[in-house]
N, C-alpha and C positions, 0 to 999 in steps of 0.2 A: 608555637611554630618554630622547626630548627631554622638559624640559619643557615644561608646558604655557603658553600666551600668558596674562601676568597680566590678573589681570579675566576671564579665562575659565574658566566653570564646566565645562566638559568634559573629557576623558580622552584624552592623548596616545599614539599608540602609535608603533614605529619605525615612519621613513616618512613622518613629519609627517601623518599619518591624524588624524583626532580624533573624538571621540565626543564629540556635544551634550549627550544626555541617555543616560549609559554606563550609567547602572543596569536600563535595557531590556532588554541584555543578560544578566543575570538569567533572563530568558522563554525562552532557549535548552534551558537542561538540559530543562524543560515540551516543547518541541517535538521534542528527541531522545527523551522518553518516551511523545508521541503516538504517535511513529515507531514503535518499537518495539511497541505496543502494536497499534497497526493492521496490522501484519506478521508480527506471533507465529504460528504455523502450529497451528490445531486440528484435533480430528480428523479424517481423511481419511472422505468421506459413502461408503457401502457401499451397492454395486447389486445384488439379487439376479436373477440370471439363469438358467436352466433347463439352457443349455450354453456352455462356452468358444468354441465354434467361432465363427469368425467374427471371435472379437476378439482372433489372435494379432496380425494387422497393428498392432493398434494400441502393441502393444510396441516398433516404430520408431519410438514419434512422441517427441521430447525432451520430455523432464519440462521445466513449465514453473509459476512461481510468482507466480500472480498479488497475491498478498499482498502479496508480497516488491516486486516491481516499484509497488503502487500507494502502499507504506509511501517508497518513496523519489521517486516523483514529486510525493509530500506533503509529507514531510518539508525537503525543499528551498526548495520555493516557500514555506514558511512562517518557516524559517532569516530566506533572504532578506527576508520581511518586519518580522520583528521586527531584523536589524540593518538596515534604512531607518529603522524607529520610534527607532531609536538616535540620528541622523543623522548619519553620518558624515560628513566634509567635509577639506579639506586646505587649509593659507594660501598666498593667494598671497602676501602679504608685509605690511609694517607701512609703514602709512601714516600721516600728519597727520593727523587727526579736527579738522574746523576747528570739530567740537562744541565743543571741549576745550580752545579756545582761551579769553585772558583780556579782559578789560572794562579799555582803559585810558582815561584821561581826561588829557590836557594841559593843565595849566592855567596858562597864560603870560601876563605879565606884559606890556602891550600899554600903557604910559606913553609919556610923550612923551618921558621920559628913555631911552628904549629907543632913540631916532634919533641917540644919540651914536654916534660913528665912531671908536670904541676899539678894534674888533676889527682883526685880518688875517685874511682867506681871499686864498692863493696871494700873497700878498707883498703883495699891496691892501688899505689900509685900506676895513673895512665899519663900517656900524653894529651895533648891538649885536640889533636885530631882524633883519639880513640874516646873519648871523651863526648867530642861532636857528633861524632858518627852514632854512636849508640842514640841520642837525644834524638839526633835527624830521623833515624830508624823507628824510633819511639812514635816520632810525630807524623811522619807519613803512614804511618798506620792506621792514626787515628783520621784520616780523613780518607777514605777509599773511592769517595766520588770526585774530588778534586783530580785535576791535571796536574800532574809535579815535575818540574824540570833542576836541572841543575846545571850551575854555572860555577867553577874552580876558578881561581886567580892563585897566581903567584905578583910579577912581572907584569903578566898580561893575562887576560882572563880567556880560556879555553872552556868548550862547550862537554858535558858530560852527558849530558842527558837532554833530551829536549824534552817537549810537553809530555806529559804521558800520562795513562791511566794504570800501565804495566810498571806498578811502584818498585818490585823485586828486582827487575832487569834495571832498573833506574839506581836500586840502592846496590846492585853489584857492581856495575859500573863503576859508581864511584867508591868504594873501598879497593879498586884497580889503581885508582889514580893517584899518580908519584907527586912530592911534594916539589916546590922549587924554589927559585930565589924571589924577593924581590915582594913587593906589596903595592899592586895598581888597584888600590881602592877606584879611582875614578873612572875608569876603566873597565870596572868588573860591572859596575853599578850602570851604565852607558850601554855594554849590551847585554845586561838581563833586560833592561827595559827595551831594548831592539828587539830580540826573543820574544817577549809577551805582547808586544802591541800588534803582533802581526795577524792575532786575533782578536775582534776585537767586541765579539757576543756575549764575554764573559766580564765577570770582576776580575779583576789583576791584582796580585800581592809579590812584592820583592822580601825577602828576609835574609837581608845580607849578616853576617858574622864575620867577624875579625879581631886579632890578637895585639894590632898594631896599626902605629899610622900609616900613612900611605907615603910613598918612600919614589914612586917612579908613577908619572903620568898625572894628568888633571887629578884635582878633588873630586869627592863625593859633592859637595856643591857647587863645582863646575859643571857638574854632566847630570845632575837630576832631574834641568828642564827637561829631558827627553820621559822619564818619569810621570812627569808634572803635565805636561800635553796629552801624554795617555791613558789619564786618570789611573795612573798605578799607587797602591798605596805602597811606602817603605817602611819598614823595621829595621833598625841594626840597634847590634849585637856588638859590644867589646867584649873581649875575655882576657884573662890572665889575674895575675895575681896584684898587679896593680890596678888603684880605682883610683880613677877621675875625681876628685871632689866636687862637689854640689860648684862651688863659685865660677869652676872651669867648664860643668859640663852642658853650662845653657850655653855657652857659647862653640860647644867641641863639631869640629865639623859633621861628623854622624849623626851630631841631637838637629842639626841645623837642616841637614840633609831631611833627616824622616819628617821630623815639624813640616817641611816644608810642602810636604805630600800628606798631610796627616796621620801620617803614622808618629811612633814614635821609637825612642831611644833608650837602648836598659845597658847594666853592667851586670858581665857575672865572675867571678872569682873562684867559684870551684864548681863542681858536676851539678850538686844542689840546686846551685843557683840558676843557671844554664837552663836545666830540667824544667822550673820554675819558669823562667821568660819562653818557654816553648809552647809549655801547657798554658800562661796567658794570652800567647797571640794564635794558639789556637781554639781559643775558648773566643776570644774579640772576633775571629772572621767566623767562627760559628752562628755565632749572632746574628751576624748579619743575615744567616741562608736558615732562618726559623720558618720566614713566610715564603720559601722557596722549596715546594713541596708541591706534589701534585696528588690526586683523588685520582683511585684508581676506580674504572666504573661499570658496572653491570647493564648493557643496553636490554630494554624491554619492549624496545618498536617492535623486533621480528615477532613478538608472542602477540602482541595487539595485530598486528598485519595476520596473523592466522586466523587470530578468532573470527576478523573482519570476513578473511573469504570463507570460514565455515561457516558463516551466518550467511553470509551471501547463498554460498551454494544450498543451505538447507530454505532460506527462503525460496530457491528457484525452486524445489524439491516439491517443498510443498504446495505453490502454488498451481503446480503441473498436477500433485493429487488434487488438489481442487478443481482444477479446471475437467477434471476426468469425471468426479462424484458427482459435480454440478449437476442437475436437471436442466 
């Protein structure tokens, strides 16, 4: 016996058959006991008549039982209706439910430190924002059922995008958006999570990016309680050509920040690496939407519901001819 599609409250049977609501089925033994009961045969009714003659003919004519016949032209069209009330249906298969998709927020670091041309893409020195862009572009690709918004910080952190499904409009946007002064880590981080919690049907993921410390406004670990209340998970991201050593970076405010939402904290140093922490944390929230999927499915009540009334109406049918042939 398959089982049944998780999340589904119904009753598999071989055959990939399913029953919505299987307990319907229940109402059947009720309808074999209609049956029989409108078909039981009583006593045969006694004609008195004065002499035989006359009614030897009628000893050719076949015994015929109307009971019998009208217990199973009943019985049937009734079957058939209580297994429609059932609903039987069969899948055609398992699909993406772009319901069931997550709430991500980018929140990238848009300084004017970001125009340094420390990266490679294809053997060409880029900057450090031609660099991000390409990756981000890469990565919102890869998830077409997700919501993606975007959030730039300099100074202060400016809205580019908000939730969206329309990722093109989202990523033209932001290759519009001018670079400025200034790095409000704590700030940017404060309302991306203002942005995402204002829904709140979905998983949340922040993936902030940054080149640098935060130089104006709260920390990343002053403002992530707003984060941390709305179950949002964070990511960040340093980049550049310096790296944090191991001894500094259990305690670096970013690692401190993500841990603290369970996400977590990575370095990248050149395009490689970047590419690499993208394709990780979107392979980790992938994961998470494996059992978030829906069965897409074939209803088969309407077909039961027909046979039901063309049994009905050729029972009436025939029992009108009978009632006509009868002696």
């Amino acid at each position: 016996m398959r089982r049944a599609c998780p999340g589904s409250p119904g009753m598999t049977l071989p055959g990939q058959i399913e029953f919505l609501h299987p307990w319907v089925l229940l109402g059947l033994p009720a309808v074999v006991a209609l049956g029989w009961w409108v078909g039981r045969r009583g006593p045969i009714p006694a004609l008195r008549v004065p002499s035989l003659r006359g009614l030897e003919s009628l000893a050719s004519i076949p015994r015929r039982h109307p009971r019998r016949w009208r217990a199973g032209w009943i019985l049937l069209p009734l079957a058939l209706a209580v297994v429609a009330l059932a609903r039987p249906r069969v899948p055609r298969g398992e699909t993406p439910d772009p319901s069931k998709g997550i709430d991500i927020m980018l929140c990238l670091d848009f300084s004017r430190s970001m125009a340094e041309e420390d990266f490679r893409l294809q053997n060409k020195r880029v900057s450090r924002r031609k660099a991000l862009e390409t990756v981000t572009q890469q990565f919102v690709g890869g998830r077409p059922n997700d919501r993606i918004g975007i959030v730039c910080f300099a100074r202060s952190p400016f809205l580019v995008s908000p939730l969206t499904l329309d990722h093109k409009w989202a990523l033209n946007a932001l290759r519009e958006t001018d670079l400025a002064t200034g790095t409000g880590i704590g700030w940017a981080l404060l309302a991306s999570a203002n942005f995402l919690k204002r829904d709140s049907d979905r998983s949340k993921v922040i993936l902030l990016v940054t080149d640098g410390e935060n130089s104006a406004g709260p920390r990343a670990t002053e403002t992530v309680q707003a984060a941390i209340q709305a179950g949002i998970k964070v990511y960040c991201v340093l980049i550049g050509p310096e790296v944090v050593p191991p001894s500094a970076a259990s305690g670096h405010d970013l690692n401190r920040a993500a841990r603290a939402t369970g996400g977590q904290f990575f370095q990248a140093t050149d395009s490689r690496a970047l590419k690499g922490i993208f394709d990780l944390v979107d392979q980790l929230e992938k994961r998470a939407l494996i059992q978030k999927r829906h069965v897409a499915w074939r209803e088969l009540h309407p077909w039961v519901v027909g046979a039901s009334l063309a049994f009905l109406a050729g029972g009436w049918l025939a029992a009108e001819g009978f009632r006509r042939r009868s002696p």
